[in-house]
C-alpha positions as CSV (number, residue, x, y, z in Angstrom):
1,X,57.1,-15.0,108.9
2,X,60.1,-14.3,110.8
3,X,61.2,-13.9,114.5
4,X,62.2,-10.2,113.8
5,X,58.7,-9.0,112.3
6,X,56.4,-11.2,114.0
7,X,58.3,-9.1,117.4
8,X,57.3,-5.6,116.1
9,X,53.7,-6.9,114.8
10,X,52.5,-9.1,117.2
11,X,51.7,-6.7,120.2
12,X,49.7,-8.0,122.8
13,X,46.9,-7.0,121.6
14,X,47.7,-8.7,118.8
15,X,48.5,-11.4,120.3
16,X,45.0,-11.6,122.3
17,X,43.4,-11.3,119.1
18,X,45.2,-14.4,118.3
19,X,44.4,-16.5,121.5
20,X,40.5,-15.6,120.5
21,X,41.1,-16.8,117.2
22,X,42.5,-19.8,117.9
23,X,45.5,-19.3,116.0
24,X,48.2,-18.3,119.0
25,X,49.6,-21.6,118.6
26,X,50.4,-21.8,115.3
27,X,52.6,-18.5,115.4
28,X,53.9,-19.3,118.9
29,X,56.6,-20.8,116.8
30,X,57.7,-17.3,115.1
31,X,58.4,-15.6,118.3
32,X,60.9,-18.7,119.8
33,X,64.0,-17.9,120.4
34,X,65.5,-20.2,117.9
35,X,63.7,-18.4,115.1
36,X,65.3,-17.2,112.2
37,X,65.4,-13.4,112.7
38,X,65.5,-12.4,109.1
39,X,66.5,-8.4,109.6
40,X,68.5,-8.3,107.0
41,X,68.5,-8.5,102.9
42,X,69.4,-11.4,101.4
43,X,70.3,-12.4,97.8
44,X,66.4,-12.6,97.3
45,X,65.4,-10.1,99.1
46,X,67.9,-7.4,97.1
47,X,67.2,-8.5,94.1
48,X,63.4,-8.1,94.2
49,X,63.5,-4.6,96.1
50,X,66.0,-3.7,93.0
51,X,63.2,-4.6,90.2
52,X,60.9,-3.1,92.1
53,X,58.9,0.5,90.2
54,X,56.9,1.4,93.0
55,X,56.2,0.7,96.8
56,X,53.4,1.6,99.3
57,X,55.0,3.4,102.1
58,X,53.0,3.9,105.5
59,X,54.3,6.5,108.8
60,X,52.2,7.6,111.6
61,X,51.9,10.9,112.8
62,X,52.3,12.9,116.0
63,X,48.4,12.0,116.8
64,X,48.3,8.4,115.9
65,X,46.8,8.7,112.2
66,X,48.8,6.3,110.0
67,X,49.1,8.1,106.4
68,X,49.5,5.4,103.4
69,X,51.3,6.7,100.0
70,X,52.4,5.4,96.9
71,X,56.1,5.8,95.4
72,X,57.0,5.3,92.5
73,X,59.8,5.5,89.9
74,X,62.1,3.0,87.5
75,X,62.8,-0.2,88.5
76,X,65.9,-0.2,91.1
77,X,65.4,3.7,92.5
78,X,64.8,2.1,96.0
79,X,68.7,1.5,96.5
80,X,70.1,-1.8,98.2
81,X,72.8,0.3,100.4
82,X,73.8,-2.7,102.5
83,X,72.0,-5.9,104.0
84,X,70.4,-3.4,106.6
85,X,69.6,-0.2,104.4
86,X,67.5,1.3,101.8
87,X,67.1,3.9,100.5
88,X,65.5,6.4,97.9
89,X,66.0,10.4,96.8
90,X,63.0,11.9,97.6
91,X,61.8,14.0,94.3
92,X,60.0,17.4,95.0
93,X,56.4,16.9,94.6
94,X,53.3,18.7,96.1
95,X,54.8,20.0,98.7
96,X,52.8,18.8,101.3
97,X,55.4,16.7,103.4
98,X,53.2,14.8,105.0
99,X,55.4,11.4,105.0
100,X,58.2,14.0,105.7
101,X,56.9,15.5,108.3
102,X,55.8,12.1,110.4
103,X,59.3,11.0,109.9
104,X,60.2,14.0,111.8
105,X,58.5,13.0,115.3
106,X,58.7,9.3,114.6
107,X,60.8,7.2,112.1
108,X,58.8,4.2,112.2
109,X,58.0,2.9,108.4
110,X,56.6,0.2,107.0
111,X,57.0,-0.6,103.3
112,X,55.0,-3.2,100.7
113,X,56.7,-3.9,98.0
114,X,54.3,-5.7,94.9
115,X,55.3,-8.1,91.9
116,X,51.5,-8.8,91.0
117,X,52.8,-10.4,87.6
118,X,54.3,-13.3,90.0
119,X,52.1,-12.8,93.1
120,X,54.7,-12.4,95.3
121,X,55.2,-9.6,98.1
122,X,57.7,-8.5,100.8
123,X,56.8,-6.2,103.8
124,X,59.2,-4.4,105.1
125,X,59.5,-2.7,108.9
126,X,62.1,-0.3,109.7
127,X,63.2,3.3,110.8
128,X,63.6,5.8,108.2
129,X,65.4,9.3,109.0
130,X,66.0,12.1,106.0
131,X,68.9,13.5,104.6
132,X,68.5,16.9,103.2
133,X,70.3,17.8,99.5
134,X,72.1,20.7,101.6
135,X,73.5,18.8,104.3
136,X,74.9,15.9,102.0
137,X,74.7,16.6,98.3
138,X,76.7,13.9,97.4
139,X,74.6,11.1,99.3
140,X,71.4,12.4,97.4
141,X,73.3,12.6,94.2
142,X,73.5,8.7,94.5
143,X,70.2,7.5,95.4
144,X,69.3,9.9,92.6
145,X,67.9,8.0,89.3
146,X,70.1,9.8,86.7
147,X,68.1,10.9,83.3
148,X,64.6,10.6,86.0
149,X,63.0,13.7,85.8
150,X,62.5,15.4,89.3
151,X,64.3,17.5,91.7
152,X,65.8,15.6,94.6
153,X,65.0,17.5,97.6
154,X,66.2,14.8,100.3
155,X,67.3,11.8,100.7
156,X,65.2,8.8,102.8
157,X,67.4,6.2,104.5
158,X,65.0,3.0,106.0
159,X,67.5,0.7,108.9
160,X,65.4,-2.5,108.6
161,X,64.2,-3.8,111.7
162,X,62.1,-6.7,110.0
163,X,61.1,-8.2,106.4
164,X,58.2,-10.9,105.6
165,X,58.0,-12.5,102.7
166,X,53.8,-12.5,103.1
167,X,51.0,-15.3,101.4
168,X,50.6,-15.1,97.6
169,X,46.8,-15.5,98.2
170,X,44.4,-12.9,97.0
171,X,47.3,-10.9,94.9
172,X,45.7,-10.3,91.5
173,X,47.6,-11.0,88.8
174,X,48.7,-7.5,86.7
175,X,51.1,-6.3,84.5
176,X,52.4,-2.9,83.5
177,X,52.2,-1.8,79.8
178,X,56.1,-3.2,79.7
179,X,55.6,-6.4,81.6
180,X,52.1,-6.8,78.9
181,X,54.7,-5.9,75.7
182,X,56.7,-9.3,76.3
183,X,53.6,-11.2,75.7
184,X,52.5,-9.0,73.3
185,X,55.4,-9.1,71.3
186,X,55.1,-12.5,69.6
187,X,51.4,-11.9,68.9
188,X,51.8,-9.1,67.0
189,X,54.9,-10.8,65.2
190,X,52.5,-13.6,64.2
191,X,49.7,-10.7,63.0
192,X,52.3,-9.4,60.8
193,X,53.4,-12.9,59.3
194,X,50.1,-13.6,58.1
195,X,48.9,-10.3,57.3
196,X,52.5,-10.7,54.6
197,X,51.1,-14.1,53.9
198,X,47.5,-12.8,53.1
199,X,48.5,-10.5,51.2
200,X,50.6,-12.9,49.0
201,X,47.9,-15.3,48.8
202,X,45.2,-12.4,47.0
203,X,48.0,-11.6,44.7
204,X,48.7,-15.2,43.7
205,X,44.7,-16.1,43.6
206,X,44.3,-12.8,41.4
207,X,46.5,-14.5,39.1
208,X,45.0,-17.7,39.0
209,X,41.4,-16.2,38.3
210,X,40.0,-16.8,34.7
211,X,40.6,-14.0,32.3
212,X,43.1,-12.7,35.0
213,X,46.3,-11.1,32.8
């Protein structure tokens, strides 16, 4: 964890919760000065948010209520804009606006971002403010996935104000019907090898059989 998270997550409420844990100590370290800050992107930290098809996105609303949603898309439609900012076109769904809307009276955001074939995950805090298709058509136009079917309504820029990079433990292990076809592949190269092989082998032991021909 990093200086720049471990400031927006551990609260002091938090932080009591540590101290009756036991564990203040061990994250004292985090919230020292000299601690790396780690609020921007990376080399890393681009080029896994660009292979990413989905994310879980989390805002909080005018009472307090935090509301949890998956998005998803092809790999890369959360945009690296620079080492501060992301960003995504926000398609026209439902209609019933209710990460929209939070957004509206409080752009905090948090983000998870998955890769459950590696076990690896990166949380993301920021603040997020919209951008509607009539106020800058051409910003939308290049978050926008071209070919992706959808009608981009908006788009959603995220200013980072902290990243983790959190414990692999627990993270089951899955793969997408894609990520499965790589392994796939060779086995069903192999099924069709012997099936031609098989095959072969009844027409040569036809042969070979007495009174055959």
């Amino acid at each position: 964890m990093a200086r720049a998270f471990a400031e927006i997550a551990f609260t002091p409420a938090v932080r009591a919760a540590q101290a009756l844990a036991g564990s203040a100590r061990v994250y004292d370290r985090f919230l020292a000065p000299e601690a790396e800050p780690a609020d921007r992107l990376g080399p890393e930290e681009a080029a896994f948010i660009a292979a990413r098809d989905g994310f879980y996105q989390a805002t909080v609303s005018e009472t307090g209520w935090p509301y949890v949603q998956f998005r998803g898309g092809p790999p890369g439609f959360l945009r690296v804009l620079d080492d501060r900012t992301i960003g995504y076109a926000d398609l026209r769904g439902n209609r019933q606006y209710v990460s929209i809307g939070n957004l509206g009276g409080d752009g905090r955001i948090s983000l998870i971002l998955m890769d459950y074939p590696n076990r690896r995950r990166l949380k993301v805090m920021g603040r997020a403010r919209s951008v509607d298709l009539a106020d800058d058509p051409e910003l939308v136009a290049r978050l926008a996935v071209e070919g992706y079917p959808g009608r981009p309504e908006r788009a959603v820029l995220i200013e980072i104000a902290g990243l983790d990079w959190n414990c692999p433990a627990h993270i089951p292990q899955r793969l997408t019907i894609a990520e499965l076809e790589a392994h796939l592949a060779p086995v069903r190269r192999e099924f069709t090898r012997l099936e031609a092989e098989n095959a072969w082998l009844r027409e040569r032991l036809a042969v070979l059989e007495p009174g055959a021909g």
